[in-house]
N, C-alpha and C positions, 0 to 999 in steps of 0.2 A: 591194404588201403592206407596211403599217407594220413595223417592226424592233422594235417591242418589245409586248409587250400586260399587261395587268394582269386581277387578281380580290382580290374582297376576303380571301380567302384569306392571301394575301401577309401578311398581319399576324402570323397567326396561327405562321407557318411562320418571319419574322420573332423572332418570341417564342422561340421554339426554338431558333434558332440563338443567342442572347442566351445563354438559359439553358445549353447546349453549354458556351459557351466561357465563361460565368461557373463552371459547377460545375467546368469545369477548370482554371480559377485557384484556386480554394477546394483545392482537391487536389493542387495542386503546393507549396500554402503551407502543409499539413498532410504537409511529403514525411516527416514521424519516420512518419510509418505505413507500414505492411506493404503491399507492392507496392503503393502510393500512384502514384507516376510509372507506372505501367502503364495506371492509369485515369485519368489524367490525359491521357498520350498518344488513350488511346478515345474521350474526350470531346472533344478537339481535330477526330483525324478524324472525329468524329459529326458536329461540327460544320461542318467541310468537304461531308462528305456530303450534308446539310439546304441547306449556300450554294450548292453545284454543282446542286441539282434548283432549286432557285427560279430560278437565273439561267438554267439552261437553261428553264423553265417562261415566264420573262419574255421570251424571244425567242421570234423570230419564224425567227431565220436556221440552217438544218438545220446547214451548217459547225460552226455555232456552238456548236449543240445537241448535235451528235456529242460537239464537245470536253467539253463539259460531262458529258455521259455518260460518259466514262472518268473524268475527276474525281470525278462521283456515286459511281462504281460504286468507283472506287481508296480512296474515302473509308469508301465501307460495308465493303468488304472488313477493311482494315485496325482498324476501329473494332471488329467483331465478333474479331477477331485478339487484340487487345489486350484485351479487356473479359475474354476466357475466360482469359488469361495473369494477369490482375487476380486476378480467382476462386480461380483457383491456389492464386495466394500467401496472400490477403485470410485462405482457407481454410487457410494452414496445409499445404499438399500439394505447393508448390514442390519438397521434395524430390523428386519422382517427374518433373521437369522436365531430366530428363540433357540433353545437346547433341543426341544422338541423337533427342529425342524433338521438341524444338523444330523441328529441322528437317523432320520428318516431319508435323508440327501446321504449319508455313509451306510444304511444298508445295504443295497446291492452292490456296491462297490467291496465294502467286506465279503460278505458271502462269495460273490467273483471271486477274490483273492484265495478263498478259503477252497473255491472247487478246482482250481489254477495249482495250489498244493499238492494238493489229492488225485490230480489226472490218472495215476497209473492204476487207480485204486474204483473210479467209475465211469462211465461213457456220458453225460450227460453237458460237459461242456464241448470236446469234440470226442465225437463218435469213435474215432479213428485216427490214429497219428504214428507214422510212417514215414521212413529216411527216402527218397528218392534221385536218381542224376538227373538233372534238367539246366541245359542250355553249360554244360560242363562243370557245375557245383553240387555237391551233396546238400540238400536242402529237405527243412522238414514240409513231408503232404499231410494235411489236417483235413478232415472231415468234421466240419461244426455242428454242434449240437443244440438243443436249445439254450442252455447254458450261454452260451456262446450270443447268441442272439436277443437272449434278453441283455445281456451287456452292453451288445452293438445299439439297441434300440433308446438305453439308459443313456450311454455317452454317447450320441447324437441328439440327444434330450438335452442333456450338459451343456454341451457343443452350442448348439442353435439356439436354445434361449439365453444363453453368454453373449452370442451374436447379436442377439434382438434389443437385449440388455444395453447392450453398448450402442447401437443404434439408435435406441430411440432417445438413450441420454444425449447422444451426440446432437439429435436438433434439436433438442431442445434448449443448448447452449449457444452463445455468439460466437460467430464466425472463428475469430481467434483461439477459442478453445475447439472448436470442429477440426483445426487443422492438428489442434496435438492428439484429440483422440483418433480421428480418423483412420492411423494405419493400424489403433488396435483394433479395429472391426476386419480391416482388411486381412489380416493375421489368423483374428479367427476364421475366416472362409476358407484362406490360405489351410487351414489347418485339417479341413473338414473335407474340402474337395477329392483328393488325393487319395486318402483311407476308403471313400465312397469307391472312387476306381479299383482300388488292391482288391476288395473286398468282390465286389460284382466279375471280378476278371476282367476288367476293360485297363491292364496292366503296363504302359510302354516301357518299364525297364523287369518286365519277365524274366527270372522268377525270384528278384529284389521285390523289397517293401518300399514304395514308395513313399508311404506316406511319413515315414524316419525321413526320411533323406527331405521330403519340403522343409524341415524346419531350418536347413540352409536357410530358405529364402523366408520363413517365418521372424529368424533369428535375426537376416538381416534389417528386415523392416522395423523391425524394436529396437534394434541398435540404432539407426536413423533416427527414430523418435527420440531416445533417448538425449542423442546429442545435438539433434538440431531444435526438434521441436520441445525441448524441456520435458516430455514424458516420464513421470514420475518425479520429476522433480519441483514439476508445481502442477497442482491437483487441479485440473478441470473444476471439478466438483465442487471443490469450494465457493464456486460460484457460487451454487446452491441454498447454500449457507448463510455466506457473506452480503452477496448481493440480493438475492432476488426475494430471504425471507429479513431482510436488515427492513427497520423504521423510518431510516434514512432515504429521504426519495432521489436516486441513482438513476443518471441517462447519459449515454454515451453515443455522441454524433462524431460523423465526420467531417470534412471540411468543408463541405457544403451544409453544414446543419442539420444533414438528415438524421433520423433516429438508428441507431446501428443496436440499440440496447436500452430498455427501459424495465426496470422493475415496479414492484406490484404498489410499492409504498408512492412512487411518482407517480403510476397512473392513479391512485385515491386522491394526489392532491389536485391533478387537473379534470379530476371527475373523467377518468376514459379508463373504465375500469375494463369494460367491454370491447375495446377498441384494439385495432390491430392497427401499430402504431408505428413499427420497423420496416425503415425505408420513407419514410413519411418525415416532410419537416415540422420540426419544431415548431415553428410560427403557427404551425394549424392547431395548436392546444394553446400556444404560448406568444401570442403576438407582439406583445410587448418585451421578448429577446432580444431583438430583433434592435432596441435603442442600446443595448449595453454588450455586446455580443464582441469579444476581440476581434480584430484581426487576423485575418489566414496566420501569417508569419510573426503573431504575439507569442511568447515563450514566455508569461511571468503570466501567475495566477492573481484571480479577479476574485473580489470580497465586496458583496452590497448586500440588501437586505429588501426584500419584497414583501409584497402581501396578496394574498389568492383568498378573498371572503374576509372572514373575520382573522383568520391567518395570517402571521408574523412569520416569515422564512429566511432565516441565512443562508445563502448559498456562496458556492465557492465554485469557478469555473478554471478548471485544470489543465493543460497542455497534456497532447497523448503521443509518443513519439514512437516513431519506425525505429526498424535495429541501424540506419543510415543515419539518425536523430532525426529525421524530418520530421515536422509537425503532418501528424495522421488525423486527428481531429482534436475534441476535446471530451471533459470528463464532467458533468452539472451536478453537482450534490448538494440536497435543498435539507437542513433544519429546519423543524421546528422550534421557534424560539417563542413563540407566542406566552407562555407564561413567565419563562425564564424575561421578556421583557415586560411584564405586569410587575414581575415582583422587584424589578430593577425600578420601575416607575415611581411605584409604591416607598421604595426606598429613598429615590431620589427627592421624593415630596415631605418624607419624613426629616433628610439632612438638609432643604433649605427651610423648612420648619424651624427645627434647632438653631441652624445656625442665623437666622435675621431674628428669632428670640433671645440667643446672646449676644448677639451686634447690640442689640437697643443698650441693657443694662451695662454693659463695658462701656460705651459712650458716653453714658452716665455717669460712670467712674472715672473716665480720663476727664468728661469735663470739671470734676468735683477735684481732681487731683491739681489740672490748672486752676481754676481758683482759689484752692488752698497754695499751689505755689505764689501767686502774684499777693497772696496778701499774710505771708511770711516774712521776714527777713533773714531769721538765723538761717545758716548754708545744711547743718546737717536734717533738718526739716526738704529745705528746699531740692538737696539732692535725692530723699526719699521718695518724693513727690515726682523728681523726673524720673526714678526708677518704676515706679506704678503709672507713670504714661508712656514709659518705655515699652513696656512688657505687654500695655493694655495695645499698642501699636503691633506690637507684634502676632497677639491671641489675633487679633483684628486680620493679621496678611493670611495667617493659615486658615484662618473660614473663610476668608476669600477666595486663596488656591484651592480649599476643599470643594468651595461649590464652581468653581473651576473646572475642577477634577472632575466634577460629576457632569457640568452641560458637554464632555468630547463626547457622551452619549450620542444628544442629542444632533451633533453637527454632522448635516446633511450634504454629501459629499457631491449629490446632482446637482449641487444647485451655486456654483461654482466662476467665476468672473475674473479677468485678466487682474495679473497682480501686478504694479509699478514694485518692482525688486529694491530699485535704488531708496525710494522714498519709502517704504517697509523698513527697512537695515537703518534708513538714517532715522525712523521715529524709536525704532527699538533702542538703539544708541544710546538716543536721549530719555527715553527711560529708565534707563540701567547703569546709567555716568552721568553724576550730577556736572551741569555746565562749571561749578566752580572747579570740580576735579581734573574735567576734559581735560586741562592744558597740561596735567601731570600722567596724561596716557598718552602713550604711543599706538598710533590707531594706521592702519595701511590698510584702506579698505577698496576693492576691486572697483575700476571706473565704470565698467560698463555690465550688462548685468540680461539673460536672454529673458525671453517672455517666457511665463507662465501664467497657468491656466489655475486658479487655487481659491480661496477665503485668506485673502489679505489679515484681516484680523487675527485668525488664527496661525498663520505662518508668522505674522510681527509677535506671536506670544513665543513659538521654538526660538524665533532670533533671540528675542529678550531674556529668557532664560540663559540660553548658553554665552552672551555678550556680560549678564550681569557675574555667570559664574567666571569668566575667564578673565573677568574685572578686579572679583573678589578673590582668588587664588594664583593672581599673579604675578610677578618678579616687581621690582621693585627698581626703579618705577615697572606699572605691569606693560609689555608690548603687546598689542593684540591684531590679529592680521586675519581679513576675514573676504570671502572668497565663494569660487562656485568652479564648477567645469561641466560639460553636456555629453551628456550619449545619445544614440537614437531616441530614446524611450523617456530616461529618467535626468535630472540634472540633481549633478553631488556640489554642495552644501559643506561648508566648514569653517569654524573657528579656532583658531591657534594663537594657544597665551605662552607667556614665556614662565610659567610656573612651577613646583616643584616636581611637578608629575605626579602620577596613580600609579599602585602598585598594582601588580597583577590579582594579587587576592581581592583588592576593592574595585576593579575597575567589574569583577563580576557581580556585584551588589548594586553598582551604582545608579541602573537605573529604576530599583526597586522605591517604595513609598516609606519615605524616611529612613531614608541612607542621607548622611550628614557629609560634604564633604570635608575633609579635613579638618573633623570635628577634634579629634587627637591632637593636634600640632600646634592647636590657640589662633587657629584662622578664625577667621568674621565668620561664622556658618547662618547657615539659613535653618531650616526645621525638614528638609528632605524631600520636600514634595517637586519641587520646579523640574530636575530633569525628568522624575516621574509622569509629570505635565506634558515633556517634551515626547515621551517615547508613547505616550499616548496619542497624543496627534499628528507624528507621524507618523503611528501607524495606521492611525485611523483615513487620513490622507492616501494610503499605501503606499507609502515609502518605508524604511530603515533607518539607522539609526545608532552609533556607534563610536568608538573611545580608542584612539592609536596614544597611548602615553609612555613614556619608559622616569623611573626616578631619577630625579635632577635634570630631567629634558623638557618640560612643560607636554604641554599634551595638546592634542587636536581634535575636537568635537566633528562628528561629520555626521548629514541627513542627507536622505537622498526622497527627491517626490518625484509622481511621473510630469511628463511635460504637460499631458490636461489629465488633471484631474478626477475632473466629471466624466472619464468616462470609464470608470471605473464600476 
């Protein structure tokens, strides 16, 4: 008798073990996932398991064949072991994996191992084991034993609550994560069907193991996952975690509104704790969406602040896009800001406290400093005197800007009315360039100017800021050239002086609270707060906000707001 024999087969089973041990390199290089190295290990021993039946399959010599059979069998064992501890995790349920229980899940799979050793030595896993020729290959005949059977019973146990496992996680997720786990459920069936056939005799590639050779198309369907659907490479399950046990109330419609996703923290705030709410519009909890709600084809995220009861909520409404970018729906995530705006209140009541407590007494002093100058004569008196109403001028602009600073809290974004552009820019102007100076600035300012939809007042304070800075750190005489351009959405905003320019180190500081410009170089500085000012109410506006300078080039102030406002 030749020592080894062949069938076309080989190829196929060949392919399999390929695929085994490729999908478990792909799984050990993807280890940031959740029991990643579990299935990694499964895949290994699968892999083993597929190489120990071909080479026992390709001999001829029973020795041989024996040893190959505890190999086959050590391999399936362990790979069904590992694949269910996979699940576990994969699903999020490790916690219920005490020591106590691992060991109780690796008993009979040890002891298997341990009677799979021992075969020649008792009859209790198969009865009987025997070389026979069937269908032209020398193959082992097995008679099972109970051994044997409580194994089969144990890993269909494995098996099918792995399946169930996956299953029942899978709807309980959104749609989107259903399609990445999906084909692991399908995998595991794939897995379980096949061995049911071998086993009962209902065999079609008699007298092959079929159930080796499916993890072809096991192998295949996790490779698919792998690379189309991100499987393993972003965890379903975090779902779990992130969203549905987060404080954050999280809903996610699509382009109609409807609810595709809601967690537990959003249904507490709309009181539908009880309510089955997927697939259902939003206007039926949330009627009032419905006035601030984008556009289908709006791509830029939405920031207002609501209230539900005695609740305070920032939310923020998200673009959600197709792998084509198409807008798929959107993303609503509601804060709670309710105290975080008590204590801001409380604050804001305490700095205009302070600060109209120090306004009185300063007033006081500058007016004592002008009477003491007017009824002086000598100069070094009189110059003292205008340095103490200097300075009292000054203490006086920063509690002004400061309680500035604090009302962009209050400024209510809904409630918003056409702005005249032209006459905004030309009172800013004249706030920020004394008429005696105008005739020594060089001013190019755009003729014509589109509508927007805004708070006048507050859009004439961004101008006047960045008019007064590009006044005060300009060339000499300063040129200042001031301007707009429109997109669909938003319209960009800018001033350009002919100044020394910002360096790259200071243009990152610049719009922080008392950042001085050009406080180094013996420019006229201000005390820091004005673009501070700026970048606050454009943001609060939702626009941006921004600084293109190079040194010795002057620099270009630019803001961008949407075309209305209020509907933001």
């Amino acid at each position: 008798m030749e020592s080894w024999q062949t069938t076309p087969w080989f190829m196929a089973y060949i392919v399999a073990i390929g695929i085994a041990f490729f999908c478990s390199y792909v799984a050990f290089k993807l280890k940031s996932s959740r029991g990643i190295r579990y299935l990694g290990i499964a895949l290994i021993f699968m892999g083993i398991w597929i190489l120990s039946y071909v080479l026992s399959l390709a001999s001829t010599d029973f020795g041989f064949k024996i040893i190959m059979l505890c190999s086959e069998f050590g391999g399936l064992i362990a790979s069904v072991f590992f694949w269910y501890i996979f699940v576990i995790h994969y699903t999020q349920y490790n916690h219920l994996l005490k020591k106590w229980v691992l060991v109780a899940l690796a008993f009979i799979p040890v002891v298997t191992f341990i009677e799979i050793l021992t075969i020649p030595y008792h009859n209790f896993f198969y009865e009987d084991v025997k070389m026979e020729l069937t269908g032209g290959l020398w193959v082992l005949s097995k008679t099972y034993g109970p051994g044997f059977y409580v194994w089969v019973g144990y890993g269909y146990f494995l098996l099918v609550s792995s399946f169930f496992i996956v299953f029942f996680k899978m709807i309980s997720l959104p749609r989107k994560y259903r399609r990445q786990i999906l084909p692991l459920a399908v995998a595991v069936a794939i897995s379980i069907v096949p061995n049911v056939l071998y086993i009962i005799g209902f065999n079609p590639i008699h007298p092959l193991d079929i159930s080796s050779l499916s993890f072809v198309f096991v192998g295949s369907i996790m490779l698919y996952s792998v690379f189309r659907q991100n499987f393993l490479d972003i965890v379903p399950v975090a779902y779990s975690s992130v969203v549905e046990k987060s404080k954050i109330g999280i809903l996610i419609l699509d382009n109609q509104n409807r609810m595709l996703d809601i967690n537990f923290a959003a249904k507490k705030i709309f009181e539908a704790d009880s309510m089955n709410l997927i697939g259902r519009s939003i206007e039926e909890i949330w009627p009032e969406y419905k006035s601030f709600m984008p556009d289908v084809d709006d791509d830029t995220d939405h920031e207002r602040e609501v209230s539900f009861g005695s609740k305070i909520y920032e939310i923020k409404i998200s673009p959600l896009y197709e792998k084509n970018d198409d807008i798929a729906g959107r993303t609503v995530v509601l804060w709670d800001v309710s105290q975080l705006k008590e204590a801001l209140n409380e604050l804001d009541a305490y700095a205009h406290t302070v600060a109209h407590d120090l306004k009185s007494p300063i007033g006081n002093m500058m007016g004592w400093a002008e009477l003491l100058k007017n009824t002086i004569s000598e100069k070094e008196p009189r110059e003292m005197a205008d340095q103490i109403i200097s300075n009292g001028l000054k203490i006086n602009s920063i509690i002004n800007e400061i309680l500035k600073l604090a009302k962009i809290r209050e400024l209510d974004v809904s409630q918003m009315s056409p702005v005249d552009l032209a006459a905004v820019v030309e009172q800013a102007i004249s706030r920020s360039i004394d008429d005696s100076e105008r005739a020594n600035v060089q001013l190019k300012v755009q003729e014509t100017w589109p509508e927007l939809n805004g708070n006048p007042i507050w859009i004439e304070e961004i101008w006047a800021n960045l008019i007064s800075n590009a006044y005060k750190y300009g060339g000499d005489p300063p040129f200042i050239q001031i301007g707009c351009d429109r997109s669909d959405q938003f319209i960009r905003f800018w001033v350009r002086d002919n100044g020394d320019g910002i360096s790259a180190e200071d243009q990152e500081k610049l719009f922080l609270k008392f950042s001085e410009l050009h406080a180094d170089q013996g420019k006229a500085g201000g005390h820091g707060l004005g673009l501070s000012i700026v970048h606050r109410i454009v943001e609060k506006l939702g626009g941006q906000v921004w600084v293109e300078s190079e040194s010795n080039s002057g620099s270009t102030f630019y803001f961008t707001l949407p075309v209305n406002v209020s509907t933001l």
